[in-house]
N, C-alpha and C positions, 0 to 999 in steps of 0.2 A: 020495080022492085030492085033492092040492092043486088040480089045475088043474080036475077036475070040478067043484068046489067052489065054488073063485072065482068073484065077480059078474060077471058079464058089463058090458061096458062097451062107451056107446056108441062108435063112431068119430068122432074130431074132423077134423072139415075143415082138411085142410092149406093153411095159406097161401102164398100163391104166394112164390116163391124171387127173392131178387135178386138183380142181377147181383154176381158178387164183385168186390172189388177190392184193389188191392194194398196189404198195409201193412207199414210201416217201424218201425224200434220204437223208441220216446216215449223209453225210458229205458236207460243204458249199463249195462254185463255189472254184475253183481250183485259186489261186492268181497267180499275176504274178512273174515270177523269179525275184533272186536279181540281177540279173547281167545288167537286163534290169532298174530295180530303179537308182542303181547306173549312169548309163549313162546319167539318163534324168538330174540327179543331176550335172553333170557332166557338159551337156549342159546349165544347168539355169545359175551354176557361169560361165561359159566362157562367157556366155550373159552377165551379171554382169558385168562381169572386161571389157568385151570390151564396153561396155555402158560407166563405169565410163573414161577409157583412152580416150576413144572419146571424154567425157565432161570435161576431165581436158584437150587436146589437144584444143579444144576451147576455153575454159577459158584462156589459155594460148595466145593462138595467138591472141585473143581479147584484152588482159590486157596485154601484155608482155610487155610494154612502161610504165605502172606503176608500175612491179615487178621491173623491171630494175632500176627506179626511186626511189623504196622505197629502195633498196638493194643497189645504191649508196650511200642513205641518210644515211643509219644505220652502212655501212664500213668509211665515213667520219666521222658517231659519233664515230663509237668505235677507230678510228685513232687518233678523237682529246680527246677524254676521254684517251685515250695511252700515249699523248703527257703531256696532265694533271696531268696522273699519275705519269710517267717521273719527269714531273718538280717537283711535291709533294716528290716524293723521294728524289730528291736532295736537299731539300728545309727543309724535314724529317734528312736528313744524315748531313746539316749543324749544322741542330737545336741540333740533336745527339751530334755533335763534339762538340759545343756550351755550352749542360748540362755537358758533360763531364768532359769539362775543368772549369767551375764553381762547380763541386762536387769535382774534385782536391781540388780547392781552399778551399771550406768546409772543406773538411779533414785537410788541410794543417789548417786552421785559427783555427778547430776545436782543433787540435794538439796543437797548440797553447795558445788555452782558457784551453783546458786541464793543460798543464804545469802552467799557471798562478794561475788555482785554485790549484793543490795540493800545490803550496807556499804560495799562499795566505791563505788558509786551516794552512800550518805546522806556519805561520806568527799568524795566528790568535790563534794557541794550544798555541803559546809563550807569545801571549798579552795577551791571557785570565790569564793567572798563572801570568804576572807581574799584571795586572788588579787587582787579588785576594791578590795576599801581597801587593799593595800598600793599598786595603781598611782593609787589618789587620793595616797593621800599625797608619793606621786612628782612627781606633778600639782604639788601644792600648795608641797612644795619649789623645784621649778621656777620657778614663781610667784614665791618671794622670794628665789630666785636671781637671777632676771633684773630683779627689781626692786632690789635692795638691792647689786648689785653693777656692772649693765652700765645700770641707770638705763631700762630698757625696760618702760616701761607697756604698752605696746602685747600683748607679747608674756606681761606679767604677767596680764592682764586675759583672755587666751585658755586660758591654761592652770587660769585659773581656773573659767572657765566648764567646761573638761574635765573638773574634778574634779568640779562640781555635775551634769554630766552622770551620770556614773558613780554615783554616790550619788547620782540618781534611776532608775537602773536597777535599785536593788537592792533598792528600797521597802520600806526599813528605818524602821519609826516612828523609831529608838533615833538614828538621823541626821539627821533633823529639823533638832537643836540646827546641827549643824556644816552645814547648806544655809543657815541663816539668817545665819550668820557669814560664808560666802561669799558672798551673794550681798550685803551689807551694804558688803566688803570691793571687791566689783565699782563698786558704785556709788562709791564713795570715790578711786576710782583714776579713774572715767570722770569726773567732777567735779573734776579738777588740772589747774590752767591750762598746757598744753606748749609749751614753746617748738621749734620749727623744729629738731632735733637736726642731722635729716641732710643740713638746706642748708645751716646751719652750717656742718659740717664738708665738705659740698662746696665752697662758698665759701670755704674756707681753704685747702683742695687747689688750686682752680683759680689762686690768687693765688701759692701755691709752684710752681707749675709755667711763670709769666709773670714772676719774677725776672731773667733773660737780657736781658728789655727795657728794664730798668734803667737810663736812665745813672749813672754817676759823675761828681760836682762836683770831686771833690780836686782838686787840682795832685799832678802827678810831678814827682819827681826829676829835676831838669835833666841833660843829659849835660853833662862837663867842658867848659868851652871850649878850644879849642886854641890852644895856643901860637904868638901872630902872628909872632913873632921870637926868635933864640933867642942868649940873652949869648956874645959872644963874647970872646974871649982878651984885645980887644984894647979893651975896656969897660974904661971908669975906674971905679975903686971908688966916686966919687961917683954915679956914673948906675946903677950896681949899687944903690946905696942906695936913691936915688929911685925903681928901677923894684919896687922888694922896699915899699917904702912906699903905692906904688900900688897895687900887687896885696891890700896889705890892707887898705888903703881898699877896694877892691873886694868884698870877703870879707865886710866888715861893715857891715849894714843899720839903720838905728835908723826904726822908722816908728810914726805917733800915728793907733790906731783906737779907734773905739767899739765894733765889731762882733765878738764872739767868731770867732777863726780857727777851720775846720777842719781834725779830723786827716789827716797828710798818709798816704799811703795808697803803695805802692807798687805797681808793674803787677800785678809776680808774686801782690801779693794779691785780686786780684780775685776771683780764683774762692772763696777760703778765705770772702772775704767773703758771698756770694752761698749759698753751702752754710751756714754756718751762720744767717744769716736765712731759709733755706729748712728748717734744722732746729726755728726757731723757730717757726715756721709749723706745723710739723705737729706739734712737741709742743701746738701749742692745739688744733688738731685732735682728738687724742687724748685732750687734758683734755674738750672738749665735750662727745664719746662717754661717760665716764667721771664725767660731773657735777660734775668738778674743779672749782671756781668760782677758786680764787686760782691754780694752776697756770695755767689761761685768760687769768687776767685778766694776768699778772704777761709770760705769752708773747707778748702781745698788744700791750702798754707797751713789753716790750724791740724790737718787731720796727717800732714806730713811731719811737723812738727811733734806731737805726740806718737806717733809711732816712732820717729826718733830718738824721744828720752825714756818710752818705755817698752819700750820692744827690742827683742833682740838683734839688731842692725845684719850681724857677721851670718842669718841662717838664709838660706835663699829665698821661702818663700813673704821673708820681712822685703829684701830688697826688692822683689818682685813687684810688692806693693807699691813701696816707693816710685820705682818707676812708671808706674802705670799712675800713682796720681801725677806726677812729672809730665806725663803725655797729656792728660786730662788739662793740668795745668795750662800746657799751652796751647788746648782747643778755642777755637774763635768762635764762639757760643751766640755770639751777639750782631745784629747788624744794621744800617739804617734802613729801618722801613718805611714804604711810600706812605704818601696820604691817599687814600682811598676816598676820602667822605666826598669830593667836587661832585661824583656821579648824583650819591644824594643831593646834595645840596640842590641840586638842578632839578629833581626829580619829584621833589617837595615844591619848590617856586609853582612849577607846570601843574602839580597837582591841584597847589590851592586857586590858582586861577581859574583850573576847571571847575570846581565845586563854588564860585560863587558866584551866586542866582545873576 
């Protein structure tokens, strides 16, 4: 038997017992495994998704006559929005062909306007240069207009200069020739000795216009004398005789001078007198202006002349006059002037050469 068998053993001395006491426990309830969270999680989304397929398979079978509907409607738009587009491109691809062939022609007209300006352009470098010598030659005309006809250096000598201006703006070696002629032409005119044109002829003005102060020397025509007495009926034929004898002794003067008379002048001509030495005056005026030298001189002589046989010589402002046309008289009015036309003449050759073809 087992328990005959078994070693006997001794008994162990029990140690004495302590007091118990109370205890609290170290660590909180024991949680559940992961293995078991996972599943439940597992379980909710499968709930999940078959919840939702079940309510989109409703939705579906419910509505499926409006999906179908809606999804026909939007393959007919987007088939005719296709068709749309379709045609827009063709429509694009003509319009393409269309700008195409009008910016050819751009180019091409372009090409063309091009060609016409740079001729028009080289057209216009040639007018401008004939443009410029014809207005020298203008110039230079000018020049011996005013020199050759109205006697103005002054004004010949500017227009001169204007032409050298202008042919050196064009800086043409080929004109050269015609600057050195002008400017030759310049100096020849600035070197002529001038006499005083325009005082001249102001001092001939101002002496036409102090004629009025004039006096007259002449003697006037007496008025008749009046009859003292008058024959009467009762007159003898001898005292009729004597007083008809007297009256032409009266009549008749016989007197012995050395002194040339002056002519006798009547009232009424005063003025006639006065306007024509006022006309005399101002044609030497005009001869001055004009370089007239015997015109001048010749209105100058007559206008001293008449104030001499009618004007009163002995008052001062007669002799005044005199003297001053006296001074007049011996102004040098006149002088040799150059010939100016060689610049032209040069300037014409060179031109016509350049204008022909």
């Amino acid at each position: 038997m087992a328990e005959d068998t078994a070693p006997e053993t001794q008994p162990v001395a029990a140690k004495p017992a302590k007091p118990a006491k109370s205890k609290k426990p170290d660590t909180p309830a024991p949680k559940p495994s992961g293995g078991r969270v996972w599943g439940v999680l597992a379980l909710l989304v499968s709930l999940v998704a078959l919840g939702a397929v079940g309510y989109g398979g409703y939705i579906y079978y419910t509505k499926r006559d409006l999906f179908s509907a809606d999804v026909v409607a939007e393959l007919n738009r987007l088939k005719s929005d296709s068709e749309r587009n379709e045609e827009r491109q063709v429509e694009v691809g003509k319009s393409l062909e269309s700008f195409q062939q009008r910016l050819a022609d751009v180019k091409e007209v372009q090409g063309t306007l091009g060609s016409a300006i740079d001729g028009l352009t080289e057209d216009l470098g040639r007018k401008r240069n004939d443009w410029a010598l014809a207005e020298t030659q203008q110039l230079l005309l000018i020049a011996n207009y005013r020199l050759q006809l109205a006697r103005d250096v002054e004004t010949a000598v500017a227009a001169l200069r204007a032409a050298d201006g202008q042919l050196q703006k064009l800086a043409d070696p080929s004109l050269l020739p015609v600057r050195k002629l002008i400017a030759g032409e310049i100096t020849a005119l600035q070197g002529l000795e001038r006499a005083d044109i325009p005082g001249i002829a102001l001092r001939l003005g101002s002496m036409a216009s102090t004629l009025e102060q004039l006096p007259l020397h002449v003697k006037r025509f007496a008025a008749a004398a009046p009859v003292t007495g008058a024959v009467t009926t009762e007159s003898t034929s001898l005292d009729t005789l004597q007083q008809m004898w007297r009256d032409f002794l009266g009549l008749i003067r016989i007197r012995k001078t050395t002194k040339g008379q002056k002519p006798l002048l009547p009232p009424e001509q005063d003025y006639f007198l006065r306007e024509n030495l006022r006309l005399m005056l101002y044609g030497a005026q005009l001869a001055v202006l004009q370089g007239d030298t015997a015109t001048y001189t010749q209105n100058i002589k007559s206008a001293r002349r008449w104030i001499s046989d009618y004007f009163d010589t002995e008052t001062q402002v007669v002799t005044n006059m005199q003297e001053e046309l006296q001074a007049l008289l011996d102004e040098k009015i006149a002088v040799e002037l150059p010939d100016v036309s060689a610049s032209l003449g040069a300037l014409r050759d060179i031109a016509s050469k350049k204008l022909t073809p």
